[in-house]
gemmi code that builds the backbone of each chain (N, CA, C; Angstrom):
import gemmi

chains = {
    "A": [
        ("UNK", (38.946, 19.717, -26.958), (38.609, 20.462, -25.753), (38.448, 21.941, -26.106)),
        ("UNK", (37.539, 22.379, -25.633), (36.911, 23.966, -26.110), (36.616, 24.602, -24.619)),
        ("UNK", (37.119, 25.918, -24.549), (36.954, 26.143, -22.528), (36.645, 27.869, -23.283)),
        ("UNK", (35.634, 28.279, -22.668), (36.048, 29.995, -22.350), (36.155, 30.255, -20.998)),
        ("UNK", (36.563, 31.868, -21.133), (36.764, 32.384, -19.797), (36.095, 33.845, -19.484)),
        ("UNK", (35.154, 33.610, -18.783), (34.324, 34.942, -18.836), (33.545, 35.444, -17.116)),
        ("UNK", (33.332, 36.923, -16.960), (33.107, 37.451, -15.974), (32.133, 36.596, -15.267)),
        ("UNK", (32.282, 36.029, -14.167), (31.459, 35.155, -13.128), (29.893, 35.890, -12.553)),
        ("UNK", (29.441, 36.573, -13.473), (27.947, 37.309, -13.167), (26.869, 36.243, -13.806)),
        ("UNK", (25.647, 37.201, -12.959), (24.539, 35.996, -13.757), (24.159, 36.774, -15.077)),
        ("UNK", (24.527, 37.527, -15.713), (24.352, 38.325, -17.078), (25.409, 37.564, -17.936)),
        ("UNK", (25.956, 36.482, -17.411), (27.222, 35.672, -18.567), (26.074, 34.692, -18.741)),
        ("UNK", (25.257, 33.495, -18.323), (24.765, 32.843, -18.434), (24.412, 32.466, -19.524)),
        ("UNK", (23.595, 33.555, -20.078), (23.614, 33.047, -21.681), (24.399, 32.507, -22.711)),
        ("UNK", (25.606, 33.388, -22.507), (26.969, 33.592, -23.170), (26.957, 31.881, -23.044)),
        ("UNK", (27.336, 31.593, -21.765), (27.907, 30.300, -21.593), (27.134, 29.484, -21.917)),
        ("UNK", (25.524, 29.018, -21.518), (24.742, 28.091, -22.524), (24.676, 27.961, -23.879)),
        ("UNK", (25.060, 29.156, -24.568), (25.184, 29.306, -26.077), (26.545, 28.834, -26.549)),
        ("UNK", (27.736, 28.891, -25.812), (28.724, 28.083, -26.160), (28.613, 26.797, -25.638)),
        ("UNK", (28.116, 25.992, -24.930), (28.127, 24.744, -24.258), (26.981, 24.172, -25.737)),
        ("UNK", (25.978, 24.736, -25.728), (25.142, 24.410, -26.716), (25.785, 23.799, -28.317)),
        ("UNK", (27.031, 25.242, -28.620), (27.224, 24.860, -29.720), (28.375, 23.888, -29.716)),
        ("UNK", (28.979, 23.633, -28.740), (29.610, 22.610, -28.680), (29.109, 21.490, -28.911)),
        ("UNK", (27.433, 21.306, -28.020), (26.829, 19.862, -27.964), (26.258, 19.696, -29.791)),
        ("UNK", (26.067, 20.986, -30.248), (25.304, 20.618, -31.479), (26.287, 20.101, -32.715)),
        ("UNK", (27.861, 19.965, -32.429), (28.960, 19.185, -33.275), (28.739, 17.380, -33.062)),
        ("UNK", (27.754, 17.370, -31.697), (27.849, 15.891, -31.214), (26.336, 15.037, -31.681)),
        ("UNK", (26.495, 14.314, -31.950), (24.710, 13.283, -31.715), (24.549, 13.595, -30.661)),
        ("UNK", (23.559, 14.693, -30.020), (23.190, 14.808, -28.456), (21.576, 14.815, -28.410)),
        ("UNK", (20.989, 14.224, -27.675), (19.773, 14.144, -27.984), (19.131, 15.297, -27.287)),
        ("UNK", (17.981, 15.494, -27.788), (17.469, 16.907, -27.269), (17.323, 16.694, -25.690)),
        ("UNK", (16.622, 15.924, -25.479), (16.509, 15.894, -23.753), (17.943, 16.132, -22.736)),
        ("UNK", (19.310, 14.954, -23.347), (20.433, 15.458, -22.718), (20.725, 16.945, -23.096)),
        ("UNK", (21.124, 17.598, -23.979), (20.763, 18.804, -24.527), (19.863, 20.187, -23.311)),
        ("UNK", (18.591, 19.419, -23.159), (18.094, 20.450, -21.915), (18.575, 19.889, -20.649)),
        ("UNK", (18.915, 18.869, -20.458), (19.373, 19.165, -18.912), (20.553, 18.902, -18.826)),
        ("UNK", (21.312, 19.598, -19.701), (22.584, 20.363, -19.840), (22.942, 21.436, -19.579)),
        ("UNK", (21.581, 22.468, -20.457), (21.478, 23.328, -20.349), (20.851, 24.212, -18.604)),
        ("UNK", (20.036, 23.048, -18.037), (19.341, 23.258, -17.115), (21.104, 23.555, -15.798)),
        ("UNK", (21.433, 22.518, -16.270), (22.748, 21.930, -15.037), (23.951, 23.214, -15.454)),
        ("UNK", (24.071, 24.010, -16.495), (25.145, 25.212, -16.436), (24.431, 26.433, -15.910)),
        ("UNK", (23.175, 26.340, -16.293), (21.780, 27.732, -15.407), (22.482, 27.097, -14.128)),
        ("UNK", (22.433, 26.071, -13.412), (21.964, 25.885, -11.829), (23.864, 26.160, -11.435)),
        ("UNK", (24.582, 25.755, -12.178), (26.145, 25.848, -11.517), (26.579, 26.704, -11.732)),
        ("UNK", (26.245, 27.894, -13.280), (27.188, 29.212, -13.366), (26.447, 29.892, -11.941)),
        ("UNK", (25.181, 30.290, -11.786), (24.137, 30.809, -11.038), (25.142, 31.106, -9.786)),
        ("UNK", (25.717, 29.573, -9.627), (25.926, 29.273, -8.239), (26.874, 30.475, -8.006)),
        ("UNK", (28.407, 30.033, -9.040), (29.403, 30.388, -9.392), (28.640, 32.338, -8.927)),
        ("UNK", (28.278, 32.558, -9.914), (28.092, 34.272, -9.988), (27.471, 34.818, -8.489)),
        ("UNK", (26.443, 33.769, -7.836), (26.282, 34.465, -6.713), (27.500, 34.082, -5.386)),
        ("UNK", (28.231, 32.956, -5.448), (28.842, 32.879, -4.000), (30.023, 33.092, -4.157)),
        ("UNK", (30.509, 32.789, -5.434), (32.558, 32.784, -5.044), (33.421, 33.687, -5.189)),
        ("UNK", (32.997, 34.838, -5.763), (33.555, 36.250, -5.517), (32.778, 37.054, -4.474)),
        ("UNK", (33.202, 38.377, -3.782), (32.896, 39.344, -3.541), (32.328, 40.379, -4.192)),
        ("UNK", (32.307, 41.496, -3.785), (31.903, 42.466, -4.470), (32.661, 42.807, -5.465)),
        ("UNK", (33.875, 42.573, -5.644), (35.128, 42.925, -6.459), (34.778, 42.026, -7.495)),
        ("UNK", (34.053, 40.863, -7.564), (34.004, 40.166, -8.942), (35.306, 39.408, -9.353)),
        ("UNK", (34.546, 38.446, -10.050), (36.440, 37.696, -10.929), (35.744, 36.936, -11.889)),
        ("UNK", (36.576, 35.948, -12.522), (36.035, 35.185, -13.577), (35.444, 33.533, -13.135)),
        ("UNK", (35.294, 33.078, -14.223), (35.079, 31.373, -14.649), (35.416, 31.133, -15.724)),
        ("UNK", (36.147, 29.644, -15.776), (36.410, 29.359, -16.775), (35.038, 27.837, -16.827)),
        ("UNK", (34.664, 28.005, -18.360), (34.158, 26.999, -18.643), (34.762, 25.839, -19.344)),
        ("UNK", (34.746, 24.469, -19.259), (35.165, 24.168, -20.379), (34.716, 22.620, -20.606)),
        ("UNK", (34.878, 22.342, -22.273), (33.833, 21.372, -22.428), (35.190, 19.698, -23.334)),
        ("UNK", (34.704, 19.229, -22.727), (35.491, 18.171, -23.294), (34.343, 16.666, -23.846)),
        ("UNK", (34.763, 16.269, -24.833), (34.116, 14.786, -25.228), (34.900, 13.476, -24.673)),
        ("UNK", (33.832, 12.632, -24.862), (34.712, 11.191, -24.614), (33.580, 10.451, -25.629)),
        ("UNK", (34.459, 9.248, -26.020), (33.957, 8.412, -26.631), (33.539, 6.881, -26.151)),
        ("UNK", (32.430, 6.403, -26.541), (32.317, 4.824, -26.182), (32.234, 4.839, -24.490)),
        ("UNK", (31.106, 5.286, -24.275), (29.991, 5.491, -24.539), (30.059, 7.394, -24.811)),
        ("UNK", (29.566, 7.652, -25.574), (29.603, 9.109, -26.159), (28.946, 9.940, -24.761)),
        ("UNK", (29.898, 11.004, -24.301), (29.395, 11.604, -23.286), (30.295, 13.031, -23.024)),
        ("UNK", (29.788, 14.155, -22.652), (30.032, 15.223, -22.828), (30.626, 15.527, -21.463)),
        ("UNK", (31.877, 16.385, -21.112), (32.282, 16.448, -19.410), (32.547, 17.716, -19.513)),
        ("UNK", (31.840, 18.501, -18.942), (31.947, 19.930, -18.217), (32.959, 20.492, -16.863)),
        ("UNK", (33.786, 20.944, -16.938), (34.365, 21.565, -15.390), (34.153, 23.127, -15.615)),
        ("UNK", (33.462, 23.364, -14.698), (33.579, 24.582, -14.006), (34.261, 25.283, -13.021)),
        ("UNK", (35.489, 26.413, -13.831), (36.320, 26.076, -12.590), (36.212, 28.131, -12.209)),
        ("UNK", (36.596, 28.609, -10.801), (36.707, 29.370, -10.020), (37.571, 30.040, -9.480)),
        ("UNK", (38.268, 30.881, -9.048), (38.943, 30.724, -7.975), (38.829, 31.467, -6.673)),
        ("UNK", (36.705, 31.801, -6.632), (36.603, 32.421, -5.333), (36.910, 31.400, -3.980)),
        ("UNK", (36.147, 31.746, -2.934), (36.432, 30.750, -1.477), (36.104, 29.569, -1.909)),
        ("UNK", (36.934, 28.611, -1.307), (36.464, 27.097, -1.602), (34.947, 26.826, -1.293)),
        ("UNK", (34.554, 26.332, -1.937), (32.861, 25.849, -1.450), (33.094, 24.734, -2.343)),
        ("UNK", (32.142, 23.901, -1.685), (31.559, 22.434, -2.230), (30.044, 22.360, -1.905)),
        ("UNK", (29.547, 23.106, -2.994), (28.149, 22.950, -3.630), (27.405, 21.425, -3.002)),
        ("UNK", (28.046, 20.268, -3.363), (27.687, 18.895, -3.231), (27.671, 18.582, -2.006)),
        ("UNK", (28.209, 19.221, -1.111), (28.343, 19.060, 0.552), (27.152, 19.302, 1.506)),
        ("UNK", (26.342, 19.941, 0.758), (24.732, 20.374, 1.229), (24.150, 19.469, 1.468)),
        ("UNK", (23.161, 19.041, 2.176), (22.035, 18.206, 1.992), (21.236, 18.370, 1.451)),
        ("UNK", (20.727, 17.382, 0.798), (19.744, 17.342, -0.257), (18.556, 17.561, 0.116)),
        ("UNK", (17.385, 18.623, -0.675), (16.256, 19.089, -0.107), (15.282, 18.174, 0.409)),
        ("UNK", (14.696, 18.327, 1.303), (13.652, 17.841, 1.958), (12.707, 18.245, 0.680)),
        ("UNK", (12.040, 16.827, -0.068), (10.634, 16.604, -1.205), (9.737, 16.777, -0.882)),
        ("UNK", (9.282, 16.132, 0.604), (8.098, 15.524, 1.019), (6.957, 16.819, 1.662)),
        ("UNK", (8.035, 17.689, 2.271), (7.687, 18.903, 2.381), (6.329, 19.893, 1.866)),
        ("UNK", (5.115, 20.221, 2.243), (4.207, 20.628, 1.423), (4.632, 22.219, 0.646)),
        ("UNK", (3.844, 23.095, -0.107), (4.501, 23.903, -0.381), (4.583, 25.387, 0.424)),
        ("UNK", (4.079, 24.658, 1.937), (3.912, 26.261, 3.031), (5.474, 26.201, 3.462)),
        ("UNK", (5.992, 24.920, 3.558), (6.944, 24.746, 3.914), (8.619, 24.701, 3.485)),
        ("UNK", (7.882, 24.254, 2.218), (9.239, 24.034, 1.360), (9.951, 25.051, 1.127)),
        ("UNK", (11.279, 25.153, 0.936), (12.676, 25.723, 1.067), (13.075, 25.446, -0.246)),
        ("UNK", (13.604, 26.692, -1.102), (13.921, 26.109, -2.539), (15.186, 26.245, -2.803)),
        ("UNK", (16.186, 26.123, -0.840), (17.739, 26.218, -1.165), (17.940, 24.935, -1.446)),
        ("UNK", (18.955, 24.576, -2.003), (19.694, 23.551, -2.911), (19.073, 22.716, -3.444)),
        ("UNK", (18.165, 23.274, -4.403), (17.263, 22.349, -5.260), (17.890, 22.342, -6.810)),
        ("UNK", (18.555, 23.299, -7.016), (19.369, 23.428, -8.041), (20.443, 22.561, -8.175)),
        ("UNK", (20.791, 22.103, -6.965), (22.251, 21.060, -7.127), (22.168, 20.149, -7.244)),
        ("UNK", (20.679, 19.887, -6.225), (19.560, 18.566, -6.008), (19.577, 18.096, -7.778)),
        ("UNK", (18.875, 19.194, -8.615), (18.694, 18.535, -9.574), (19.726, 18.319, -10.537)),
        ("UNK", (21.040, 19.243, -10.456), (22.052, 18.729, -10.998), (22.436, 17.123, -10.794)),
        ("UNK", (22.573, 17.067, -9.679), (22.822, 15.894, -9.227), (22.013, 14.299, -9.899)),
        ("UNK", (20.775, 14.893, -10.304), (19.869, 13.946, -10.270), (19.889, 13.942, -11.844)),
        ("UNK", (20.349, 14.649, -12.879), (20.110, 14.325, -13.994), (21.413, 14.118, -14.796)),
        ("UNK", (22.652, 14.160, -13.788), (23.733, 14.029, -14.733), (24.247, 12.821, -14.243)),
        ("UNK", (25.220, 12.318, -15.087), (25.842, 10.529, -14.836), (26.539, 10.813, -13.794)),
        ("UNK", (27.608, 12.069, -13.579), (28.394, 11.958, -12.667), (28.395, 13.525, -12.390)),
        ("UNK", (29.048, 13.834, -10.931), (29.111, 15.710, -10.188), (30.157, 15.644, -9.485)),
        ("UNK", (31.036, 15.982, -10.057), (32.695, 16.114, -9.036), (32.987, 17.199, -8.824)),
        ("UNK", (33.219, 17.347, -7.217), (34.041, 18.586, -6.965), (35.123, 18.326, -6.198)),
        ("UNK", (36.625, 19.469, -6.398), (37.055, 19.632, -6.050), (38.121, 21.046, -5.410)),
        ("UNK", (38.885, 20.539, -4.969), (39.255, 22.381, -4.760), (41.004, 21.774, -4.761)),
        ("UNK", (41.267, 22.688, -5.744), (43.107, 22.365, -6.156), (43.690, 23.795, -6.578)),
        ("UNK", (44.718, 23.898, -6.400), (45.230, 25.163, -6.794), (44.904, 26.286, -6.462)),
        ("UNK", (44.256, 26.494, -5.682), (43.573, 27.566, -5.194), (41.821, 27.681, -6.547)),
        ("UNK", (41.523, 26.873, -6.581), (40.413, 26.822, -7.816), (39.276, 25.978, -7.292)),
        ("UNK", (38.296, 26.043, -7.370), (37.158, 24.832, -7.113), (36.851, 24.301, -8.528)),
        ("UNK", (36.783, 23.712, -8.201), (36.398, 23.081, -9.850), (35.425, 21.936, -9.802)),
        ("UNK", (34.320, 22.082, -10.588), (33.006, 21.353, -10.307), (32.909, 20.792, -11.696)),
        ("UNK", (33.015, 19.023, -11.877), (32.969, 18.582, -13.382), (31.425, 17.883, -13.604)),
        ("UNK", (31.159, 18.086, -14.384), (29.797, 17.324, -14.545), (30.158, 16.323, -15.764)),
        ("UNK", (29.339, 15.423, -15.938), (29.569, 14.418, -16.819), (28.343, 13.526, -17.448)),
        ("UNK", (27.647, 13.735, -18.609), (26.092, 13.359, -19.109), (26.377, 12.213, -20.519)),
        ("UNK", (26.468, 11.661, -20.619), (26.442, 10.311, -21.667), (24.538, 11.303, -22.351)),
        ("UNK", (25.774, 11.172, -23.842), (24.791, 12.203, -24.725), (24.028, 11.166, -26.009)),
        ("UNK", (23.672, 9.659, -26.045), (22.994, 9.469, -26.757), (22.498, 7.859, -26.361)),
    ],
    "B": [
        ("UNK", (16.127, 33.410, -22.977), (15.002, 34.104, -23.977), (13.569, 33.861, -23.077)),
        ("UNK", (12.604, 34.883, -22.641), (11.510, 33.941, -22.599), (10.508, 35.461, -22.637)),
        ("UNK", (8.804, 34.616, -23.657), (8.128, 35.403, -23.850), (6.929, 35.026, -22.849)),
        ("UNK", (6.331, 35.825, -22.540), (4.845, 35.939, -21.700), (3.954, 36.398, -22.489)),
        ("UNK", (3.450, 35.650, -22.515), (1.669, 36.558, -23.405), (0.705, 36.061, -22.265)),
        ("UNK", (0.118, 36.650, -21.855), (-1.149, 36.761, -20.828), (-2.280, 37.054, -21.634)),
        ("UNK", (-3.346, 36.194, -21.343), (-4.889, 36.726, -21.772), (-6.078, 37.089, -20.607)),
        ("UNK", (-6.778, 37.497, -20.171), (-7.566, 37.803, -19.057), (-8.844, 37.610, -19.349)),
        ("UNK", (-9.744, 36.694, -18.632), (-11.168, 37.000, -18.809), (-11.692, 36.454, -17.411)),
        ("UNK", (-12.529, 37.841, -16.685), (-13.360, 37.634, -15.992), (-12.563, 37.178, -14.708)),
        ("UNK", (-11.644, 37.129, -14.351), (-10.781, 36.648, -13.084), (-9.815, 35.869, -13.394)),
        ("UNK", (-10.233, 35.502, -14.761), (-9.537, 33.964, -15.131), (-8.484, 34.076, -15.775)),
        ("UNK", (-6.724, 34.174, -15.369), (-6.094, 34.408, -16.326), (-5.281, 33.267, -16.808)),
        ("UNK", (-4.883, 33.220, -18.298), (-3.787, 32.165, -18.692), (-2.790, 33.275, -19.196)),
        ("UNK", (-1.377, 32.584, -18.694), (-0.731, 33.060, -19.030), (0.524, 32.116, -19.533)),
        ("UNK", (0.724, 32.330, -21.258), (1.767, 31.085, -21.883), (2.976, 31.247, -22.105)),
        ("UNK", (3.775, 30.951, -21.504), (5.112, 30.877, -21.393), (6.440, 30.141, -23.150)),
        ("UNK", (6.974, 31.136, -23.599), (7.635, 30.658, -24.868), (8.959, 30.607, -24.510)),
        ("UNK", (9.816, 29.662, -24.548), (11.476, 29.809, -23.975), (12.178, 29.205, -22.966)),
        ("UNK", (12.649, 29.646, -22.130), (13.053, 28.851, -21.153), (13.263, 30.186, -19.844)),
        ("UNK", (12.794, 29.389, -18.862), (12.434, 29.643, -17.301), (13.745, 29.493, -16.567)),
        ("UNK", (14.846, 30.403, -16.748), (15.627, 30.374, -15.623), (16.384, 31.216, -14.609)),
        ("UNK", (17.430, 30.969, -14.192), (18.237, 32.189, -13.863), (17.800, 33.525, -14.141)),
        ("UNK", (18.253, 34.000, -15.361), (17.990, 35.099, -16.391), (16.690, 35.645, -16.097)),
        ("UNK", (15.713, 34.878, -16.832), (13.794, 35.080, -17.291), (13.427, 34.956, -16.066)),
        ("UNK", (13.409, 34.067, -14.792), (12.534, 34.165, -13.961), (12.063, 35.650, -13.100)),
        ("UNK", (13.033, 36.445, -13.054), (12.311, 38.011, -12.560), (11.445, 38.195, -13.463)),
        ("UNK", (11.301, 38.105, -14.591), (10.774, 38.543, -15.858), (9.139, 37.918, -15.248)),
        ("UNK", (9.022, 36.575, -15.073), (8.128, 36.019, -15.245), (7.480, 36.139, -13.617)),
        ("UNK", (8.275, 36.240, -12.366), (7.741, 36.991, -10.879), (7.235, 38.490, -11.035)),
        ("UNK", (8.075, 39.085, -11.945), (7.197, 40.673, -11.586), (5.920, 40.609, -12.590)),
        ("UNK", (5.976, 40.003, -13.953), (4.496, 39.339, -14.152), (3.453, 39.596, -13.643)),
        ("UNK", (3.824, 38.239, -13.116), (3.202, 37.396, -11.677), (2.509, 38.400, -11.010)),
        ("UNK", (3.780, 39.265, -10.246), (3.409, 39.684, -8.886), (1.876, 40.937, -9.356)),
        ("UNK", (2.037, 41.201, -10.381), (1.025, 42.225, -11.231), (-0.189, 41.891, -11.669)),
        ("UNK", (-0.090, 40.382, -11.867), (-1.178, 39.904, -12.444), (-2.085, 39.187, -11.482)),
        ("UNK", (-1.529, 38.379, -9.837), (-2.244, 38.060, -9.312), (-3.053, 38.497, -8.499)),
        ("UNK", (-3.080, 40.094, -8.198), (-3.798, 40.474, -7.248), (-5.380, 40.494, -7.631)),
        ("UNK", (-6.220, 39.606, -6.445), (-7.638, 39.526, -7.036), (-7.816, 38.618, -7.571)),
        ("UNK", (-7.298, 38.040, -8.282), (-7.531, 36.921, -9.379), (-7.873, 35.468, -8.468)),
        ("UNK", (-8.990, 34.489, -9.260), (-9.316, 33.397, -8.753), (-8.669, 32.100, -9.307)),
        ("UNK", (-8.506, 32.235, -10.882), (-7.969, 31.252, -11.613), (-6.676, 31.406, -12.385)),
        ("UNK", (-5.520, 31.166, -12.164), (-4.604, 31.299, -13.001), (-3.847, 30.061, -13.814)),
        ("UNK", (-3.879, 30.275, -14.984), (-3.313, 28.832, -15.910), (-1.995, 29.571, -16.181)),
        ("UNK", (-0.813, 28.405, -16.142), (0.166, 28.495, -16.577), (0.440, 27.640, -17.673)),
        ("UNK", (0.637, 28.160, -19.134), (0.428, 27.078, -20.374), (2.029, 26.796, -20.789)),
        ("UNK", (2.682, 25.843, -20.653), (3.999, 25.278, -20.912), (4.445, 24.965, -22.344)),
        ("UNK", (2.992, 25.035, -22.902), (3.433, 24.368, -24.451), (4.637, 24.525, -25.271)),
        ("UNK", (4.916, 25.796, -25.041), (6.226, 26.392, -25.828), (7.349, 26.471, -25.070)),
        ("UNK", (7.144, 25.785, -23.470), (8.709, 26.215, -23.077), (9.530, 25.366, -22.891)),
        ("UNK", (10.996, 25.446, -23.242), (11.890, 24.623, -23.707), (12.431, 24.130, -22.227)),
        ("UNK", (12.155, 24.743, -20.793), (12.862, 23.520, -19.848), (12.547, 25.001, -18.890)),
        ("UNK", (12.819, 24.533, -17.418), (12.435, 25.088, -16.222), (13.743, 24.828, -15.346)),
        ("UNK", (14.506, 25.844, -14.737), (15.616, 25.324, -13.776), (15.240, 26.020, -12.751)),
        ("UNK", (16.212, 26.009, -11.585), (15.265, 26.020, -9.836), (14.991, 27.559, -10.071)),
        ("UNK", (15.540, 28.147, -10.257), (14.980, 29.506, -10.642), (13.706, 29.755, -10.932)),
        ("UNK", (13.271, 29.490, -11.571), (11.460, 29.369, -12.684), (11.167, 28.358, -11.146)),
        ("UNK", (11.806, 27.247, -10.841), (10.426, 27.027, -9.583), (10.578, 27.247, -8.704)),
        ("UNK", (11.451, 28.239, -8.064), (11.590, 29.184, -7.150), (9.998, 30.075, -7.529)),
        ("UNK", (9.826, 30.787, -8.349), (8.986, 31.418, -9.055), (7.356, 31.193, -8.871)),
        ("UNK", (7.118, 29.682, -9.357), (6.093, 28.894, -9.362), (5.670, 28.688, -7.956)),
        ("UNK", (6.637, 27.942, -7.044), (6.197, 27.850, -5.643), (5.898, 28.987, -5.200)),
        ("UNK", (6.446, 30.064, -4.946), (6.043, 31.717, -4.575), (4.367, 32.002, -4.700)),
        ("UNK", (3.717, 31.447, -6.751), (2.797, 31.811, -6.997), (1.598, 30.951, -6.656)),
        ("UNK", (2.153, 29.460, -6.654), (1.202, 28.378, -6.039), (1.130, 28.776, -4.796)),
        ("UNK", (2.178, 29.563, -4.057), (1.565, 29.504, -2.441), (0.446, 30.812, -2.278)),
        ("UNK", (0.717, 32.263, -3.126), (-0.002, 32.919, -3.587), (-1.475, 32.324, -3.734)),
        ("UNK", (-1.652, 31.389, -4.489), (-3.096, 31.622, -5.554), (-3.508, 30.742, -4.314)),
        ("UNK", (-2.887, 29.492, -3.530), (-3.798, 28.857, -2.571), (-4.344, 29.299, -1.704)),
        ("UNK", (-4.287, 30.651, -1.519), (-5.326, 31.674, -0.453), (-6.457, 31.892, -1.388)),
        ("UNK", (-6.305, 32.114, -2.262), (-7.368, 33.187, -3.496), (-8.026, 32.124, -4.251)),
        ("UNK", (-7.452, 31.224, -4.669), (-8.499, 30.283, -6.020), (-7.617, 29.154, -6.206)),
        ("UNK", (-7.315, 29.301, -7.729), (-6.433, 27.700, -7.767), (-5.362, 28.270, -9.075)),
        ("UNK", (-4.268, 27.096, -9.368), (-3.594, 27.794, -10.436), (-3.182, 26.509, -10.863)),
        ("UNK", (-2.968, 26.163, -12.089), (-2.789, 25.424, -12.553), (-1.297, 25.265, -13.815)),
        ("UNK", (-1.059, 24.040, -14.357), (0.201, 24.491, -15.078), (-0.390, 23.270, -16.034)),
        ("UNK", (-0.414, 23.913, -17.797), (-1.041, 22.823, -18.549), (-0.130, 22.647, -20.012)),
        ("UNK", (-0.177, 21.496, -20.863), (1.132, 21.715, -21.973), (1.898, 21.151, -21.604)),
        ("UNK", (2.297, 20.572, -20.280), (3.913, 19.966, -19.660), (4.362, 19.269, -20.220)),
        ("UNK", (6.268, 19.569, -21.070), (6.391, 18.387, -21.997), (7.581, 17.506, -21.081)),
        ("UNK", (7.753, 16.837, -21.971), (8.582, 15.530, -21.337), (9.381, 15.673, -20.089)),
        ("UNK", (10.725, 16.585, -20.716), (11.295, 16.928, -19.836), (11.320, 18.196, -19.118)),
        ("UNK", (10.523, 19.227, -19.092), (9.882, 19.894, -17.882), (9.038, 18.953, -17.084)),
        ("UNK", (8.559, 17.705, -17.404), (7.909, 17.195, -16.421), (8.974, 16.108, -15.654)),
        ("UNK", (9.659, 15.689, -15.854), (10.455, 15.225, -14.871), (11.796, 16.021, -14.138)),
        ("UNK", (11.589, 17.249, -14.618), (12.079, 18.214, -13.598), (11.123, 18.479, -12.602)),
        ("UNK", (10.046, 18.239, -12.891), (8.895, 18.406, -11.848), (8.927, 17.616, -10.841)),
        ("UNK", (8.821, 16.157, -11.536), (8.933, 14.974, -10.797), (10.450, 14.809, -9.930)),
        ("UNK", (11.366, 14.857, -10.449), (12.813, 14.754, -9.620), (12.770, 15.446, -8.338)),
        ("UNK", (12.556, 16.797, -8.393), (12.002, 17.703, -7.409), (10.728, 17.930, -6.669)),
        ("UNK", (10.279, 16.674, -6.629), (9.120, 16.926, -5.866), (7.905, 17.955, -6.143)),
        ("UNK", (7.776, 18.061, -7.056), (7.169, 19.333, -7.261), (5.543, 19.064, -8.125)),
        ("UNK", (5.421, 17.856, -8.691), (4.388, 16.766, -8.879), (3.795, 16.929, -7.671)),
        ("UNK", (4.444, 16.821, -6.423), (3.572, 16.747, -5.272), (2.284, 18.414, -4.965)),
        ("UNK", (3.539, 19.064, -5.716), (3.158, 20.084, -5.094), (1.999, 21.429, -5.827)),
        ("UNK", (2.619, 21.118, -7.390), (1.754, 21.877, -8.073), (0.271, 21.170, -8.759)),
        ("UNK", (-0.525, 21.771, -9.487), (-1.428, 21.120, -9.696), (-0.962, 21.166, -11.598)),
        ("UNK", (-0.685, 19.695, -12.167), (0.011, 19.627, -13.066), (-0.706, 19.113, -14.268)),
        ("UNK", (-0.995, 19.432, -15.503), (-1.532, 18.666, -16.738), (-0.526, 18.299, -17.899)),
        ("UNK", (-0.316, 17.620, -18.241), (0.077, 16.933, -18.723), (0.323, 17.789, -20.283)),
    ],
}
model = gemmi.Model(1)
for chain_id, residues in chains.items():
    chain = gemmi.Chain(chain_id)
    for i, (resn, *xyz) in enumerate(residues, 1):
        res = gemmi.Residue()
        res.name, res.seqid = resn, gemmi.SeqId(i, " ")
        for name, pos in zip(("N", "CA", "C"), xyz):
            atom = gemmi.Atom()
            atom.name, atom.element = name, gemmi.Element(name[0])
            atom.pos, atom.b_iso = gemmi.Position(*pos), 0.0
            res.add_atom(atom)
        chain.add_residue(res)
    model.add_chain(chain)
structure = gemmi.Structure()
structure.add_model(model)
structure.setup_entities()
């Protein structure tokens, strides 16, 4: 298990795909799980940096854990601005043409849609959002 | 990381995208945008080199597809595997005009 802990802005983003990255590159991860890995910590730090602090700012912790049989990589993202549950949204209206379309929660939409599993919860005063992608 | 190289001829611009489209790069690639479309009839967006698109980058794209559908047409060409079923998951097959 490998976790950092760094300022909850969208100027960390990189930081954190570049450690999630080099974590995945110790594993057989195939390039495609690989990008929408990368796609799914863009769409959840994002979240993280714009809603759960104030103006005062605070942190996130990232952190990355393996499992074996079937080989799969589990992410929690954890917080401790206001509780929110990201996953509680409804899922975007598709059908929508593009005069119309709304591009709020399309980011979670697609979290949702490319990882095996999206858990949230709120404990300790923390939200904590785990993702979970079977990497080969 | 992401690079823009734009070429211009005659109304017609392509502009090829190297890196990845997200969070971060997408202002990068809207103020572009917002510079390059005024007037313009044809705009290509060339994907060949970019490593993946998150809602950010099509936050971006929808903005410019709704843009160019007053003025001409815009297109997105190069789409690899998985930028294209970020397309597809999101509805967005429906929406942009897409090559493969």
């Amino acid at each position: 298990m490998k976790e950092m802990t760094i300022a909850a802005r969208i100027e960390s983003i990189p930081t954190v795909t570049a450690f999630v990255e080099e974590q995945l590159e110790k594993l057989d991860c195939s390039r495609k799980a690989q990008i929408q890995i990368a796609v799914a910590v863009d769409e959840i730090f994002s979240n993280i940096a714009r809603y759960a602090y104030g103006p005062e700012g605070g942190e996130a912790t990232v952190r990355v854990e393996t499992e074996k049989d079937p080989a799969a990589v589990v992410i929690a993202f954890i917080d401790h601005g206001r509780p929110f549950d990201p996953l509680a949204k409804p899922d975007p209206d598709l059908m929508l043409g593009p005069e119309e379309r709304n591009i709020g929660g399309l980011g979670i939409y697609l979290v949702k849609k490319t990882m095996d599993d999206v858990h949230y919860e709120y404990s300790g005063g923390q939200n904590i959002l785990t993702i979970r992608k079977q990497i080969s | 990381m992401l690079k823009i190289n734009k070429t211009t001829d005659a109304g017609k611009v392509n502009i090829s995208l190297e890196g990845r489209l997200d969070t971060v790069t997408s202002p990068e690639l809207e103020a572009e945008l917002k510079e390059t479309m005024d007037g313009i009839s044809e705009l290509t967006l060339d994907f060949a080199a970019l490593d993946y698109v998150s809602s950010a980058g099509l936050r971006v794209l929808l903005a410019a597809q709704k843009t160019m559908m007053n003025q001409g047409t815009m297109k997105i060409v190069n789409v690899n595997e998985v930028v294209m079923e970020i397309f597809e998951v999101t509805g967005f097959t429906d929406i942009l005009k897409i090559e493969p």
